[in-house]
C-alpha positions as CSV (number, residue, x, y, z in Angstrom):
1,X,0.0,0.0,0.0
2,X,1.2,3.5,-1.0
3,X,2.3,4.8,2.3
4,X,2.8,8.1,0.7
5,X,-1.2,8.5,0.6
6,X,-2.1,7.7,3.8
7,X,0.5,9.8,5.6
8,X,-0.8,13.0,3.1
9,X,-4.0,12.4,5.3
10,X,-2.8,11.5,8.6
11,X,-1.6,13.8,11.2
12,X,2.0,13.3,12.5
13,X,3.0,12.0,15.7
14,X,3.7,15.0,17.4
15,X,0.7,16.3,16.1
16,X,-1.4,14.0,18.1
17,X,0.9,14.0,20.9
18,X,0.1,18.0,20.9
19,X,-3.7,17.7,21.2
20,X,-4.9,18.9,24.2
21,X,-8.0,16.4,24.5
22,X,-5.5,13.7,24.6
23,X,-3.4,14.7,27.0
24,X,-5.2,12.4,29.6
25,X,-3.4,9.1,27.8
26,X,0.0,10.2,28.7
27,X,2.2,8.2,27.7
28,X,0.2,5.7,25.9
29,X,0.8,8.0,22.9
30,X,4.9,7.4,22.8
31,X,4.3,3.6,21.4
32,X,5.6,3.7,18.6
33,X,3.1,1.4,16.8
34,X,0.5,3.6,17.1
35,X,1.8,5.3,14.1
36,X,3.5,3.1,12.1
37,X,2.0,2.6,8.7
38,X,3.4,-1.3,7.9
39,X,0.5,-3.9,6.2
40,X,-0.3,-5.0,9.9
41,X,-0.6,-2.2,11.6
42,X,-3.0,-0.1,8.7
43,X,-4.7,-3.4,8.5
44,X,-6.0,-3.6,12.5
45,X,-6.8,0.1,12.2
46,X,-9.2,-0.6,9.0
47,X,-11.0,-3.6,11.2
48,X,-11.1,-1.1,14.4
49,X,-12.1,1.9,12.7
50,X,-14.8,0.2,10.9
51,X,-16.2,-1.7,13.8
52,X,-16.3,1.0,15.9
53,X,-18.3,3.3,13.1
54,X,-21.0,0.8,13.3
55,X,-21.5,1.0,16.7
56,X,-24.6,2.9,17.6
57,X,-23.3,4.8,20.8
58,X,-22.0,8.5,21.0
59,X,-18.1,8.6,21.7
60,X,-17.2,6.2,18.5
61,X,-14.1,8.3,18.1
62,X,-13.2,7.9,21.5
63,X,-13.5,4.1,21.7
64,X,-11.8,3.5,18.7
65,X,-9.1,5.6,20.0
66,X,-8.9,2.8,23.2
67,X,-9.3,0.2,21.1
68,X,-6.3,1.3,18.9
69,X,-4.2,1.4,21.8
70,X,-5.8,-2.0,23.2
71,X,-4.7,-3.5,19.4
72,X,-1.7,-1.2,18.9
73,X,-2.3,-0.4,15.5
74,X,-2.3,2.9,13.9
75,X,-4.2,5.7,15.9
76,X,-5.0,8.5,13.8
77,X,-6.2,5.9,10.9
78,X,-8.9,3.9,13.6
79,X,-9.9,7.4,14.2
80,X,-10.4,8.5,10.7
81,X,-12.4,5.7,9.5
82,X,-15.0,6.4,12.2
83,X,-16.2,8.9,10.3
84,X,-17.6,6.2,7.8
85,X,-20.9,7.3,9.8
86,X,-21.5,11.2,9.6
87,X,-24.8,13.1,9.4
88,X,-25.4,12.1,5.9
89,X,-24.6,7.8,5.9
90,X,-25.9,7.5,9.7
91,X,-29.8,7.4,8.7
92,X,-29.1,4.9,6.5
93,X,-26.6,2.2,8.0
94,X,-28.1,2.6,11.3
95,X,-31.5,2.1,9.4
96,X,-30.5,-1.5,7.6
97,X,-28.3,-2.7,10.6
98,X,-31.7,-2.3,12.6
99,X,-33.5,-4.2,10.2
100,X,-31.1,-6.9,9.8
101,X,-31.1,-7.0,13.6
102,X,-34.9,-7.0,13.7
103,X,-35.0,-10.2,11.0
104,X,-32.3,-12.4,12.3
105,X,-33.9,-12.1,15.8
106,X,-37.4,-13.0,14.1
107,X,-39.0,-9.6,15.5
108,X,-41.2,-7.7,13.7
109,X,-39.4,-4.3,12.8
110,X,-41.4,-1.5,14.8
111,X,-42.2,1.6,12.6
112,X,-40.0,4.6,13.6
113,X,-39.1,7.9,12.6
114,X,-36.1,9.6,13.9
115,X,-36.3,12.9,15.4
116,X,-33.1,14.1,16.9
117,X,-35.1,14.7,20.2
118,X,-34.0,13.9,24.3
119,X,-37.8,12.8,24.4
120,X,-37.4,10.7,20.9
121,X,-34.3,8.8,22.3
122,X,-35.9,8.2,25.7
123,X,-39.2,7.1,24.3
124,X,-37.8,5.3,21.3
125,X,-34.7,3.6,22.0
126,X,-35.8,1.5,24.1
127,X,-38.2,-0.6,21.9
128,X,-35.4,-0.8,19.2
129,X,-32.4,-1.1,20.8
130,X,-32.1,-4.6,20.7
131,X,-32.5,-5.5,17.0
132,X,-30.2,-2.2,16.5
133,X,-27.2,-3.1,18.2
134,X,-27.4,-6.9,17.7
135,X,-27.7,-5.9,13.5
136,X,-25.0,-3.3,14.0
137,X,-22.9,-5.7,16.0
138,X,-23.7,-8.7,13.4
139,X,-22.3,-5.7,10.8
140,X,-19.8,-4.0,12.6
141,X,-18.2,-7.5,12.8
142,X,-18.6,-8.0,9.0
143,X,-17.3,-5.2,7.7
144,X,-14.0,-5.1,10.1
145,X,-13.2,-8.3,8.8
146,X,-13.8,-7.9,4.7
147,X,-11.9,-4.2,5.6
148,X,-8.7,-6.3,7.3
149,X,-8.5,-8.8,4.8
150,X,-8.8,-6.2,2.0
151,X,-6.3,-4.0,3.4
152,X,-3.8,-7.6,3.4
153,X,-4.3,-8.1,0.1
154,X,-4.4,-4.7,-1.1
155,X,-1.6,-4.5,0.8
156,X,0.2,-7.1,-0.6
157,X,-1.0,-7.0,-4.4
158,X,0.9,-3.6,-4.3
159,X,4.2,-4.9,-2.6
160,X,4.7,-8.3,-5.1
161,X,4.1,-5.3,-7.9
162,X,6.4,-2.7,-6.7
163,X,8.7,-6.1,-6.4
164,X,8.1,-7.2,-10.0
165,X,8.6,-3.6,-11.5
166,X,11.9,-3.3,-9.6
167,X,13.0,-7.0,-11.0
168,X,11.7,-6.1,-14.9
169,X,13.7,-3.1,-14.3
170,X,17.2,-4.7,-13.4
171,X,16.5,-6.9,-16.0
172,X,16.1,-4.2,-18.8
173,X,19.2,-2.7,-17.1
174,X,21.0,-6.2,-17.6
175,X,20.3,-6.6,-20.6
176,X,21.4,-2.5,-21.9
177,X,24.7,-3.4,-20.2
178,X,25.5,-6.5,-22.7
């Protein structure tokens, strides 16, 4: 994998270190591996990210933040990928994960609308909840694994062709020299 893209759109170490709302890790943010871009580490922080943006609870950035530093993998890329679910996607993946939910448990999905209310999640939530997170677990789970796999063989599709270019390249060099 290019590393060259991913660091254009990752912050730098220091930058992190220098956030203020992180100062209460300490120095959990000195591993090194929690920066390193390397097919394992980019990898685990596809699968976290990815997880964690199909989790239906607030603070998604902040627990894939602890569960990059639970996995070691890279911390600004688990971050990042959290934001899979923003304002626009959230309707709709938190929509079909509640429906999945609601048919592999057998229960009859309950009409809803969402209203971005105190009185709408108090009333609400709890007669969905279940099917919600159980689907959004059931896809959470899903997606983190096609993402990891994808990343190893995206991963490693570009390595064996970076390693092929470089061996047709010796070889037209080779043969100039005779």
């Amino acid at each position: 994998m290019p590393k060259s893209i991913i660091r254009r759109w990752l912050p730098t170490p220091e930058q992190v270190r220098a956030n203020n709302n992180l100062r209460f890790l300490g120095n959990l943010l000195h591993d090194p591996n929690l920066f390193h871009l390397n097919r394992h580490s980019v990898s685990v922080a596809f699968a976290v990210g990815i997880f964690t943006s199909f989790l239906p609870l607030p603070g998604q950035m902040l627990i894939a933040a602890l569960l990059a530093l639970w996995f070691r993998c890279n911390l600004p890329l688990s971050v990042a990928l959290v934001w899979i679910t923003n304002p626009v996607t959230m309707p709709a993946i938190f929509y079909s994960t509640y429906k999945l939910g609601a048919w592999i448990l057998g229960a009859p999905p309950e009409p809803f609308e969402i209203e971005l209310s105190w009185e709408w999640l108090r009333d609400e939530v709890g007669r969905i909840w279940l099917p919600l997170f159980f689907g959004s677990l059931i896809c959470g789970i899903f997606f983190a694994a096609v993402a990891y796999f994808a990343m190893q063989g995206i991963w490693r599709w570009h390595v064996v062709k970076r390693w092929k270019t470089r061996l047709e390249l010796r070889k037209a060099q080779l043969d100039q020299g005779n």
